[in-house]
C-alpha positions in Angstrom: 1.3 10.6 246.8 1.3 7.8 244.6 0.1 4.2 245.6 3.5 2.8 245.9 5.1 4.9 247.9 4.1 3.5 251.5 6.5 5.5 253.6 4.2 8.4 253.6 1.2 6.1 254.2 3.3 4.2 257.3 4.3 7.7 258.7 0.4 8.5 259.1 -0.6 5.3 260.7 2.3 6.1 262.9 0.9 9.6 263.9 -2.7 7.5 264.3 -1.2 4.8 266.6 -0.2 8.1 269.0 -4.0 9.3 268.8 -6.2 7.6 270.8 -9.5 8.9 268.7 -8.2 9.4 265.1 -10.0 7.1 262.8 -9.0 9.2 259.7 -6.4 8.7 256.9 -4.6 11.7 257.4 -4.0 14.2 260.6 -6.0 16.8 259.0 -9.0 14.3 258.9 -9.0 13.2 262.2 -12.5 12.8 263.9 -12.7 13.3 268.1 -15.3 12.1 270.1 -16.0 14.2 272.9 -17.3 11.2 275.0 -16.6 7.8 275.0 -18.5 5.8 272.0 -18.0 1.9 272.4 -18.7 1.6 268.7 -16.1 4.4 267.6 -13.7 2.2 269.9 -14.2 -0.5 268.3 -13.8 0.5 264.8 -10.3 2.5 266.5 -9.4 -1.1 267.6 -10.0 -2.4 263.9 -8.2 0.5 262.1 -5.0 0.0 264.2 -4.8 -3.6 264.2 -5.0 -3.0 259.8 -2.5 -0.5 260.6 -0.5 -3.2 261.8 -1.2 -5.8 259.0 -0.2 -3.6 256.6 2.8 -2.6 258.5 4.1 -6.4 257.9 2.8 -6.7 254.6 -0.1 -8.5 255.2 -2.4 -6.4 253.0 -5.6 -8.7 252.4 -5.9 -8.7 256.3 -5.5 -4.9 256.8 -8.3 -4.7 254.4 -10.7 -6.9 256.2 -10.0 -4.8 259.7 -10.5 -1.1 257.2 -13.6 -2.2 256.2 -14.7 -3.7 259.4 -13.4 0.1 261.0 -15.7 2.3 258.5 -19.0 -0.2 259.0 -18.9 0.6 262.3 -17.6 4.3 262.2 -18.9 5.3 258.7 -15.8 7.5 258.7 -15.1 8.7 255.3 -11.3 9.1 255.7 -11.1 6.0 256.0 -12.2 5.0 252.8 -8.7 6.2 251.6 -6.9 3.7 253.6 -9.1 1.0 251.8 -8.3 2.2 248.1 -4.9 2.7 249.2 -4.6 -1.2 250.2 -7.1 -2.4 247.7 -4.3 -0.9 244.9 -1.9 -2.7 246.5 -3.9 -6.2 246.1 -4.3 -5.3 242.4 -8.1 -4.9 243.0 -8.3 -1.9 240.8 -11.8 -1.6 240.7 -12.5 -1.7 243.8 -9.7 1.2 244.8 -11.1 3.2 242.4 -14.5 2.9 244.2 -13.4 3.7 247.3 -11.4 6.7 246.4 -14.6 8.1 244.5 -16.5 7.5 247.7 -13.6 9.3 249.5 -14.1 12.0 247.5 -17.8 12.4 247.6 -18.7 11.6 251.1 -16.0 13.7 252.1 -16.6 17.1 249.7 -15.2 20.3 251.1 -13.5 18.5 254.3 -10.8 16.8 252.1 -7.6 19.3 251.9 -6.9 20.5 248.5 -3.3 18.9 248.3 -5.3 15.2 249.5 -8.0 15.6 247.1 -5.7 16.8 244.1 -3.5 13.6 244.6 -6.7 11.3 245.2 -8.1 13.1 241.9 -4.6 11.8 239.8 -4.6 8.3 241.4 -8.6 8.1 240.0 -6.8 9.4 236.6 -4.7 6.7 236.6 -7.0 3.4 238.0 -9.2 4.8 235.2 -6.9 3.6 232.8 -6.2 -0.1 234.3 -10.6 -0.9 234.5 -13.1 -1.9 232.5 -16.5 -1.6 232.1 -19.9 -3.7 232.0 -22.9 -2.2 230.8 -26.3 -4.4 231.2 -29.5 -4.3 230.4 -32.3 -6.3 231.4 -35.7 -6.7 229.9 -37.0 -6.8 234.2 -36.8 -4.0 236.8 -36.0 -4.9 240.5 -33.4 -8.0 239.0 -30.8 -9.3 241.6 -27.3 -8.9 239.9 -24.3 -11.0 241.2 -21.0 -10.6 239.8 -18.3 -13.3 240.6 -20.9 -14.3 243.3 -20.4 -11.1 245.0 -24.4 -9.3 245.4 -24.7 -6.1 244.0 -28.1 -5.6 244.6 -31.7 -4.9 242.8 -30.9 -2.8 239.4 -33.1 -1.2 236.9 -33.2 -1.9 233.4 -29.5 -0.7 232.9 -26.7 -0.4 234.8 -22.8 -0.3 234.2 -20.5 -1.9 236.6 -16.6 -1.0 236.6 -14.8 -4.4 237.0 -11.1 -5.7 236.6 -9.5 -6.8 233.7 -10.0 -10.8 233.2 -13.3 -13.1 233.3 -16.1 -12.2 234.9 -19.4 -14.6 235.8 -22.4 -12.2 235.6 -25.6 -13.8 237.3 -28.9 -12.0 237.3 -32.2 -13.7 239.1 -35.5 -12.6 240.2 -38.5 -15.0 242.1 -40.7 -15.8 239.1 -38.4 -16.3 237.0 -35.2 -18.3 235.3 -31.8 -17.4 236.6 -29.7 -15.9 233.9 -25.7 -16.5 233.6 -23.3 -15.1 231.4 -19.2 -15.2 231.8 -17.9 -11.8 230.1 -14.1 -11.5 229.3 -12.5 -8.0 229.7 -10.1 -6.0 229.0 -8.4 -2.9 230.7 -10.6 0.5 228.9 -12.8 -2.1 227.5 -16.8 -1.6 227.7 -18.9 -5.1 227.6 -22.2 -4.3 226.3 -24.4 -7.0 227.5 -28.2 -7.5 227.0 -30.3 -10.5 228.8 -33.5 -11.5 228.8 -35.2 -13.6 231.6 -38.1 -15.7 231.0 -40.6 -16.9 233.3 -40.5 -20.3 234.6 -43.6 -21.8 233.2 -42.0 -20.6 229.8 -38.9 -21.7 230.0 -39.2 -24.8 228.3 -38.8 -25.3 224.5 -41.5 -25.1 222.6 -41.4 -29.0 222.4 -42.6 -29.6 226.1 -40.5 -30.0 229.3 -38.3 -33.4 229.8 -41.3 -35.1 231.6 -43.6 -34.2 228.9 -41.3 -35.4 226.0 -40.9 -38.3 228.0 -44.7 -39.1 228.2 -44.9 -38.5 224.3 -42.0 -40.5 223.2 -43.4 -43.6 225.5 -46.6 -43.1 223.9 -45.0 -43.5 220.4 -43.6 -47.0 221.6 -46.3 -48.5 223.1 -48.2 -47.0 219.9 -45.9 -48.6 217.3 -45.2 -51.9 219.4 -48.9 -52.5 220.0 -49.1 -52.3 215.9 -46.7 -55.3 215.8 -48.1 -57.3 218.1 -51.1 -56.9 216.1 -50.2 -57.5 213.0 -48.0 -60.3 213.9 -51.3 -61.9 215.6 -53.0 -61.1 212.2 -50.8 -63.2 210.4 -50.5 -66.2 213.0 -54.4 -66.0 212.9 -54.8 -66.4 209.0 -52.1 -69.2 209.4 -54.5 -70.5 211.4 -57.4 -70.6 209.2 -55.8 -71.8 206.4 -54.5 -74.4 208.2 -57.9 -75.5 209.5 -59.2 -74.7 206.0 -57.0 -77.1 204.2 -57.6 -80.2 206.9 -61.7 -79.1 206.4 -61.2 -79.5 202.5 -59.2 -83.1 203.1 -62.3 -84.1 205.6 -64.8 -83.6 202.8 -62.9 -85.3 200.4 -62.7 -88.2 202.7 -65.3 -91.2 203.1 -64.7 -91.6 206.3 -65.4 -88.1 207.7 -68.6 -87.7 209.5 -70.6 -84.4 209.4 -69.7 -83.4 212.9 -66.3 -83.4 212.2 -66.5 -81.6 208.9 -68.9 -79.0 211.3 -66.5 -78.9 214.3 -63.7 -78.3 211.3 -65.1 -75.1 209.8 -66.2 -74.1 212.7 -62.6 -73.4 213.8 -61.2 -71.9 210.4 -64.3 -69.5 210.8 -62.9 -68.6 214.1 -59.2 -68.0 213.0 -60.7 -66.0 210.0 -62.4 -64.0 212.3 -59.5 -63.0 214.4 -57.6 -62.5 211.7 -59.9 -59.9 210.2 -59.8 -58.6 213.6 -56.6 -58.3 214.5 -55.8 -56.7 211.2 -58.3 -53.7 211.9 -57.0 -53.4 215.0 -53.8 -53.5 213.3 -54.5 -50.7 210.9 -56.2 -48.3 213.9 -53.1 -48.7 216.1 -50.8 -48.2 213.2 -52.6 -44.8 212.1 -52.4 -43.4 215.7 -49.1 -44.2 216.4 -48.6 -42.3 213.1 -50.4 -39.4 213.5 -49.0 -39.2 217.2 -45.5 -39.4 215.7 -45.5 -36.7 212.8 -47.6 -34.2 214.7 -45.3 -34.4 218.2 -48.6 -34.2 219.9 -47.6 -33.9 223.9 -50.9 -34.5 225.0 -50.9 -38.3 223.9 -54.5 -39.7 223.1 -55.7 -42.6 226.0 -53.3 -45.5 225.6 -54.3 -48.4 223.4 -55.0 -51.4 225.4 -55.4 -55.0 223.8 -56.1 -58.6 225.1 -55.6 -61.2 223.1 -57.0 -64.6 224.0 -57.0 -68.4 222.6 -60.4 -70.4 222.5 -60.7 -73.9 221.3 -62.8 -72.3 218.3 -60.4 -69.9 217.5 -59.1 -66.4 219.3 -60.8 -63.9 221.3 -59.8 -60.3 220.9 -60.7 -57.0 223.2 -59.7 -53.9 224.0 -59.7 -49.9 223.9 -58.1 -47.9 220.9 
């Protein structure tokens, strides 16, 4: 029987409608319990009510109540009646895993004539798959595919998927979820290798985004601390020339006393002073912030603090490098 035609299919719900036990996709399969089995009504009440859904066409519904009907009967005819509808959704791969199943779990049980027709519609779903094989550098890796959970795997592992995109997602506690999109084609094979990587080495080799973040503001306040001294180097020795100059016109005044010419150099000493000073500084902060910046240190040496101060003899400068 091939997949499309559905009269045959109809005419053995209809003899399954007329048998109150039958949870079984064909007469010959039919299962009987002797006593009454709440769970084995149940899953009778799910399989007719799919028989009826796909009676009206309603084929993503039937599925639902065929697979709620083997869960709770674990009736391998069944399994038929879900790769039966699942061809009829277009979900190839998944009618061609059902009908293996059908074939397996039931061995000698299935007739010959059923099993030689299942054996031709697994020839021909063959042809309309494809194939994903993974491998993993981890055992005991969580594999998802299009969200759906397929379990733990080993190292390798081949799924059979439908034609179109796939999103393949593969995680394990420890470690950095791994997603790849694969695009297939019916008879194609996707060969597919990932790698995950622990958490604590997930990050580039530069650092993580708090860490770059750290060295980067270190840099600034490293360079900027340079120009502030520097620039308070160069006010400073404005400064003392300044004071020099007006010291020089105080000597070669009359007028001047010796206490002013004193309380005159005593202040283009002090500018000198925190000139040189500044400058140093200047030159220390400027070769840190350089070495910081070439080597893309991310352990950034203790931050540079300054305070600059003005004294009426000149300015006062402290701090940590």
């Amino acid at each position: 029987m091939k997949f499309s035609e559905i009269p045959a299919l109809a005419a053995f719900f209809a003899a399954v409608a007329g048998s109150p036990s039958a949870l079984a996709a064909s007469s010959q399969e039919a299962s009987v319990s002797a006593a009454p089995n709440p769970r084995l009504e149940l899953a009778r009440t799910h399989f007719l009510r799919g028989v009826e859904f796909y009676r009206h066409g309603d084929f993503r519904l039937a599925l639902v109540e065929f697979r709620r009907s083997y869960e709770l009967s674990q009736n391998y005819a069944i399994l038929y009646n879900i790769g039966q509808v699942n061809h009829q959704l277009n979900n190839y791969a998944d009618a061609l895993g059902a009908l293996q199943r059908y074939l397996t779990e039931g061995g000698a049980r299935v007739p010959a004539e059923r099993r030689t027709e299942v054996q031709a519609s697994i020839t021909e779903l063959e042809k309309r798959v494809a194939r994903v094989r993974l491998r993993v550098n981890l055992d005991g890796v969580e594999l998802s595919i299009d969200e759906a959970s397929l379990g733990r795997m080993g190292r390798e592992r081949s799924c059979v998927v439908d034609p179109g995109d796939h999103r393949i997602e593969l995680r394990r506690p420890g470690y950095r979820p791994v997603r790849r999109t694969v695009s297939v084609t019916a008879g194609d094979t996707a060969e597919i290798s990932l790698v995950l990587e622990p958490e604590r080495l997930a990050s580039s080799p530069e650092g993580t985004p708090g860490q770059k973040r750290s060295g980067s503001a270190w840099v600034a306040v490293g360079w900027v601390t340079t120009g502030v001294l520097a620039a308070g180097a160069g006010v400073s020795g404005v400064m003392a020339l300044n004071q020099a100059r007006d010291l020089a016109d105080l000597r070669n005044s009359p007028g001047s006393t010796e206490e002013q010419r004193d309380w005159k150099a005593e202040r283009a000493r002090g500018w000198a002073i925190a000139a040189d000073a500044l400058a140093g500084a200047a030159v220390v902060s400027g070769t840190l912030s350089l070495y910081v910046t070439l080597s893309g240190s991310e352990t950034a040496p203790a931050r540079p603090t300054t305070r600059l101060g003005f004294a009426p003899g000149g300015v006062t400068l402290s701090g940590r490098y």
